[in-house]
BAFI-3210 file (N, C-alpha, C; in Angstrom, 3 decimals, decimal comma, padded with zeros to 6 digits):
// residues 97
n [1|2|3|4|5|6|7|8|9|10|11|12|13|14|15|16|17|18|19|20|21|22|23|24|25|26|27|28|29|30|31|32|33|34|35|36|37|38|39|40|41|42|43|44|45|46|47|48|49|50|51|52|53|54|55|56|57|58|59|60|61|62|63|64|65|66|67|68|69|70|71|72|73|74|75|76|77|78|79|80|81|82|83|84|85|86|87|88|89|90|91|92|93|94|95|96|97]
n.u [007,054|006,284|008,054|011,192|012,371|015,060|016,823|014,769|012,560|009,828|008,039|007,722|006,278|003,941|000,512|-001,632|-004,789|-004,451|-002,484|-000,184|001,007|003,919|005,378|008,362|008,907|011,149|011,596|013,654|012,855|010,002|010,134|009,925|007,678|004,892|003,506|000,451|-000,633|-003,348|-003,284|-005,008|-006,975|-009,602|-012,216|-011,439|-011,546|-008,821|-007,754|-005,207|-003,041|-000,808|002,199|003,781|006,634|007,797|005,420|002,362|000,070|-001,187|-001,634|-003,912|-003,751|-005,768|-007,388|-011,284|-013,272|-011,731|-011,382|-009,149|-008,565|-006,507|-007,207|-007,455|-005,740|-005,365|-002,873|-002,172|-001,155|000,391|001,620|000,168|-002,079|-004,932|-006,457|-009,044|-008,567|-010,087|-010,447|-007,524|-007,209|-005,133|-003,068|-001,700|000,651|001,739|003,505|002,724|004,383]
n.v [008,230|005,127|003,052|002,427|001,700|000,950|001,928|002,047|003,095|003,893|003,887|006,077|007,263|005,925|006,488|005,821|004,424|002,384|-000,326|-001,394|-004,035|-003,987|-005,009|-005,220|-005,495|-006,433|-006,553|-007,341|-007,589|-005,901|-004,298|-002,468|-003,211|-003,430|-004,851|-004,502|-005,106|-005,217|-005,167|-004,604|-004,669|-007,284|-006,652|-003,997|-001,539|-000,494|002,739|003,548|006,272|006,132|007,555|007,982|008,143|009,348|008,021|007,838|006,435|003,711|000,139|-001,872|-004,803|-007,658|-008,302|-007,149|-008,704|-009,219|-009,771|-010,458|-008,803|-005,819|-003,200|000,442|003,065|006,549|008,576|011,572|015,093|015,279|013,018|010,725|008,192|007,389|004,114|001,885|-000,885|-004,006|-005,533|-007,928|-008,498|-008,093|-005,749|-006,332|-003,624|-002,072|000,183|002,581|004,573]
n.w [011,476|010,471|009,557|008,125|004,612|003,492|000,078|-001,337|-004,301|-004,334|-001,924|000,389|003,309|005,620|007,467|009,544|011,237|012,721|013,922|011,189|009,007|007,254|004,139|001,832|-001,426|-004,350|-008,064|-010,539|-013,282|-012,688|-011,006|-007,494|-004,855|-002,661|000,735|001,951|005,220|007,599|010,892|013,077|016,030|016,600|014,563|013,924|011,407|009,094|008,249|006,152|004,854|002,387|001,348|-001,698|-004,106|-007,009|-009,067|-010,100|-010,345|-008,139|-008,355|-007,112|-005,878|-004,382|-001,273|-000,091|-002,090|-003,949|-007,249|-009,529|-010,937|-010,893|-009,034|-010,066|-007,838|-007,799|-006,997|-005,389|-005,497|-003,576|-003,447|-001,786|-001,561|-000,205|001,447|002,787|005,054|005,778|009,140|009,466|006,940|003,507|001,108|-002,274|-003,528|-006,000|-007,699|-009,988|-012,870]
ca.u [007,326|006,370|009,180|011,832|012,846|016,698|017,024|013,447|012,087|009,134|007,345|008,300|006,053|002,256|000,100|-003,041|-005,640|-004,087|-001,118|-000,283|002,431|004,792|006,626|008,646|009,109|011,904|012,384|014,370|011,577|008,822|010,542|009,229|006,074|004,375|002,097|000,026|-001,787|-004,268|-002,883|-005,502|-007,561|-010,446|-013,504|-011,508|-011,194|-007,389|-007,149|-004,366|-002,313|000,423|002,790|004,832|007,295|008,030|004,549|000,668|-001,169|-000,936|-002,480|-003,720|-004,557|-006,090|-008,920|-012,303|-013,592|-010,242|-011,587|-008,238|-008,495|-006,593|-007,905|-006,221|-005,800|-004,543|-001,726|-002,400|000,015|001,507|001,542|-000,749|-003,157|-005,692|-007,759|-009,681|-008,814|-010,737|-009,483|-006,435|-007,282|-004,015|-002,877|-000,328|000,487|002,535|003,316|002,989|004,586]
ca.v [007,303|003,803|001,619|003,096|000,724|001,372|001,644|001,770|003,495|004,443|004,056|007,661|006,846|005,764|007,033|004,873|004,529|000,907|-001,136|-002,404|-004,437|-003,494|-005,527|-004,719|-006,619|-005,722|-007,965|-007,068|-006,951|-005,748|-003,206|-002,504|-003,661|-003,851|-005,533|-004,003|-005,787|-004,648|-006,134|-004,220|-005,817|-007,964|-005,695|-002,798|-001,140|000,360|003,642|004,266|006,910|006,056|008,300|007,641|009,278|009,285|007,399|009,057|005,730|002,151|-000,704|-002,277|-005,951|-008,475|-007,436|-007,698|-008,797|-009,118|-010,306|-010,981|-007,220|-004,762|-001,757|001,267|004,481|007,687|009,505|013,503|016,189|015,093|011,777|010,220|007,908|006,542|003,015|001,130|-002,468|-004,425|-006,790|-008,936|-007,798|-007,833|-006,017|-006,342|-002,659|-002,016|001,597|002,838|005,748]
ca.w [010,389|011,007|009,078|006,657|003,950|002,598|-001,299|-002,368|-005,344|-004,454|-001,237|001,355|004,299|006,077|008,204|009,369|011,888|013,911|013,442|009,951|008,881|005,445|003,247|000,417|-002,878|-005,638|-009,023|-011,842|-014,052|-012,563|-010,226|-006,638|-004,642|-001,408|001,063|003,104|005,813|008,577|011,568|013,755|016,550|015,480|014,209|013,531|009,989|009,330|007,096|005,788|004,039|002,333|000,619|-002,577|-005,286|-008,310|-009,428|-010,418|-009,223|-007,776|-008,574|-005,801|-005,573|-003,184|-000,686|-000,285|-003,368|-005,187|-008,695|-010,528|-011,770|-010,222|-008,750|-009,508|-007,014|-008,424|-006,077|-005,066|-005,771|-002,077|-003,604|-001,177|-001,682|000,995|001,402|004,041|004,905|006,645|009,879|008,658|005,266|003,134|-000,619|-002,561|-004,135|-007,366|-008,231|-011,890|-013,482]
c.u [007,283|007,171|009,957|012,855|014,216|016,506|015,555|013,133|010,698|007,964|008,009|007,532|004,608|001,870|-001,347|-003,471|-005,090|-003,107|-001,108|001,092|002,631|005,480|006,643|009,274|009,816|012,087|012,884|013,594|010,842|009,085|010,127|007,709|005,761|003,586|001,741|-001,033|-001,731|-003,752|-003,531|-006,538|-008,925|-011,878|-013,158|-010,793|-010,028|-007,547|-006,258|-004,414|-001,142|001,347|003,655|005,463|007,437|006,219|002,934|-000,133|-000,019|-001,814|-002,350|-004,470|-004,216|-007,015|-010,136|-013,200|-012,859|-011,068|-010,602|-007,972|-007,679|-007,247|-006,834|-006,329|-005,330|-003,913|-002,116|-001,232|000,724|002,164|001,580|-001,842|-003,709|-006,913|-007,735|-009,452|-009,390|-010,005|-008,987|-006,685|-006,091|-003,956|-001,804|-000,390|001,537|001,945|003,334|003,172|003,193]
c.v [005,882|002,772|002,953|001,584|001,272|000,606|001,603|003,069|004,475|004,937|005,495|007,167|006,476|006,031|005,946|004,995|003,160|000,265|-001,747|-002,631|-004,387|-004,214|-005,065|-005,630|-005,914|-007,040|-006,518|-006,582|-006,160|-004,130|-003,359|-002,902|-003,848|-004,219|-004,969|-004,751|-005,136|-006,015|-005,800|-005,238|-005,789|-006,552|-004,525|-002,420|-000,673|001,707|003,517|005,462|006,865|007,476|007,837|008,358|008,056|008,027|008,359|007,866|004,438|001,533|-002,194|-003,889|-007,034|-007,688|-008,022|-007,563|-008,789|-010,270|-011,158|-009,810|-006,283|-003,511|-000,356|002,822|005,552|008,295|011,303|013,827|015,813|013,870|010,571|009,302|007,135|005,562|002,702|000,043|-003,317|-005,134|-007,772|-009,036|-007,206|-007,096|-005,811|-004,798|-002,617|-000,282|001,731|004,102|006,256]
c.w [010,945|010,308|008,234|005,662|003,211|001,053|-002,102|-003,378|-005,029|-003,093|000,245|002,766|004,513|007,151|008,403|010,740|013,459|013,181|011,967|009,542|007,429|005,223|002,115|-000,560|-004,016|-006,533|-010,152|-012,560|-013,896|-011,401|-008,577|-006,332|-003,144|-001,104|002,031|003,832|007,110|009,630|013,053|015,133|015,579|015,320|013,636|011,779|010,216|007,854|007,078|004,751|003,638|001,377|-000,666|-003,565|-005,958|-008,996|-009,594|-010,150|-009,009|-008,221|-007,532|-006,313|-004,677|-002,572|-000,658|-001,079|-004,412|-006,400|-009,997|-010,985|-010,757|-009,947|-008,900|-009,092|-008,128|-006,987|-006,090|-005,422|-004,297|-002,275|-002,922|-001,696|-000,393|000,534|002,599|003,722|005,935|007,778|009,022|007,174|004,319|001,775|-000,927|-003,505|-004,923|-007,808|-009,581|-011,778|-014,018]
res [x|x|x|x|x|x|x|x|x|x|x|x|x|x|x|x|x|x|x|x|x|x|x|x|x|x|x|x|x|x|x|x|x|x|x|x|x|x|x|x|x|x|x|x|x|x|x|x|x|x|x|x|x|x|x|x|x|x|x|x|x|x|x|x|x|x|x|x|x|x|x|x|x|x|x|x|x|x|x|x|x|x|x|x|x|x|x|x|x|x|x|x|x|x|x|x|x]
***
Protein backbone atom coordinates (compact mmCIF):
# COMPACT_ATOMS: atom_id res chain seq x y z
CA UNK A 1 0.00 0.00 0.00
CA UNK A 2 1.64 3.14 -0.98
CA UNK A 3 -0.16 5.99 1.27
CA UNK A 4 -3.32 5.39 3.44
CA UNK A 5 -5.48 8.42 3.77
CA UNK A 6 -7.64 8.49 7.30
CA UNK A 7 -11.47 9.18 6.84
CA UNK A 8 -11.86 8.96 3.13
CA UNK A 9 -14.87 7.87 1.28
CA UNK A 10 -13.72 6.45 -1.38
CA UNK A 11 -10.24 5.89 -2.49
CA UNK A 12 -8.85 1.89 -0.86
CA UNK A 13 -5.44 1.76 -2.50
CA UNK A 14 -2.78 2.01 -5.91
CA UNK A 15 -0.68 0.07 -7.52
CA UNK A 16 1.55 1.58 -10.47
CA UNK A 17 4.51 1.06 -12.52
CA UNK A 18 7.05 4.23 -10.77
CA UNK A 19 6.57 6.61 -8.06
CA UNK A 20 3.42 8.74 -8.01
CA UNK A 21 2.41 11.23 -5.67
CA UNK A 22 -1.52 11.36 -4.01
CA UNK A 23 -3.44 14.02 -2.76
CA UNK A 24 -6.70 14.11 -1.32
CA UNK A 25 -9.44 16.77 -1.63
CA UNK A 26 -12.80 16.83 0.59
CA UNK A 27 -15.54 19.84 0.26
CA UNK A 28 -18.81 19.84 1.68
CA UNK A 29 -20.43 19.98 -1.49
CA UNK A 30 -18.81 18.19 -3.83
CA UNK A 31 -17.54 15.35 -1.55
CA UNK A 32 -14.07 13.69 -2.07
CA UNK A 33 -11.30 14.03 -4.81
CA UNK A 34 -7.87 13.28 -5.83
CA UNK A 35 -4.68 14.10 -7.64
CA UNK A 36 -2.74 11.94 -9.17
CA UNK A 37 0.61 12.85 -10.49
CA UNK A 38 3.41 10.85 -12.30
CA UNK A 39 6.37 11.71 -10.41
CA UNK A 40 8.45 9.09 -12.43
CA UNK A 41 11.89 9.77 -13.96
CA UNK A 42 11.94 11.82 -17.11
CA UNK A 43 10.73 9.63 -20.24
CA UNK A 44 8.99 7.18 -18.28
CA UNK A 45 5.15 6.45 -18.61
CA UNK A 46 3.44 5.52 -14.95
CA UNK A 47 0.45 2.90 -15.01
CA UNK A 48 -1.46 2.88 -12.52
CA UNK A 49 -4.16 0.94 -10.73
CA UNK A 50 -6.07 2.44 -8.44
CA UNK A 51 -8.70 0.90 -6.36
CA UNK A 52 -11.95 2.50 -5.05
CA UNK A 53 -15.39 1.79 -3.11
CA UNK A 54 -18.40 2.57 -3.00
CA UNK A 55 -18.35 4.32 -6.72
CA UNK A 56 -18.99 2.57 -10.64
CA UNK A 57 -16.68 5.33 -12.36
CA UNK A 58 -14.45 8.47 -12.01
CA UNK A 59 -14.21 11.27 -13.82
CA UNK A 60 -10.95 12.01 -14.55
CA UNK A 61 -9.65 15.43 -15.51
CA UNK A 62 -6.47 17.15 -16.65
CA UNK A 63 -3.84 15.28 -18.86
CA UNK A 64 -2.77 15.11 -22.10
CA UNK A 65 -5.18 16.77 -24.04
CA UNK A 66 -7.45 17.84 -21.15
CA UNK A 67 -10.24 19.69 -23.23
CA UNK A 68 -12.42 21.10 -20.36
CA UNK A 69 -14.50 17.73 -20.68
CA UNK A 70 -14.00 15.18 -18.38
CA UNK A 71 -13.11 11.80 -19.22
CA UNK A 72 -14.90 9.22 -17.57
CA UNK A 73 -13.42 5.56 -16.50
CA UNK A 74 -15.79 2.92 -15.40
CA UNK A 75 -14.54 0.88 -12.08
CA UNK A 76 -14.46 -3.29 -12.33
CA UNK A 77 -16.24 -5.48 -9.98
CA UNK A 78 -12.73 -5.15 -7.83
CA UNK A 79 -13.36 -1.58 -8.27
CA UNK A 80 -10.24 -0.87 -10.09
CA UNK A 81 -9.69 1.25 -12.67
CA UNK A 82 -6.34 1.68 -14.67
CA UNK A 83 -4.69 4.80 -16.78
CA UNK A 84 -1.35 5.81 -18.22
CA UNK A 85 0.21 9.16 -17.38
CA UNK A 86 2.71 10.46 -19.00
CA UNK A 87 6.15 12.10 -17.24
CA UNK A 88 4.96 14.76 -14.61
CA UNK A 89 1.61 14.38 -16.07
CA UNK A 90 -1.01 15.24 -13.31
CA UNK A 91 -5.24 14.48 -12.87
CA UNK A 92 -7.47 15.51 -10.78
CA UNK A 93 -10.04 12.40 -10.12
CA UNK A 94 -13.65 12.74 -8.74
CA UNK A 95 -15.52 9.53 -7.97
CA UNK A 96 -19.25 9.16 -8.97
CA UNK A 97 -21.79 6.88 -7.59
Amino acid sequence: NYITFKNVKNYVDVECTHDLAISHFTSKDFGDAYMFLNWADREDENTVVATFKDCKKIKVYGGVGFDGTPKTLEVNEKGEVTFTLAYGEGVFIEPVK
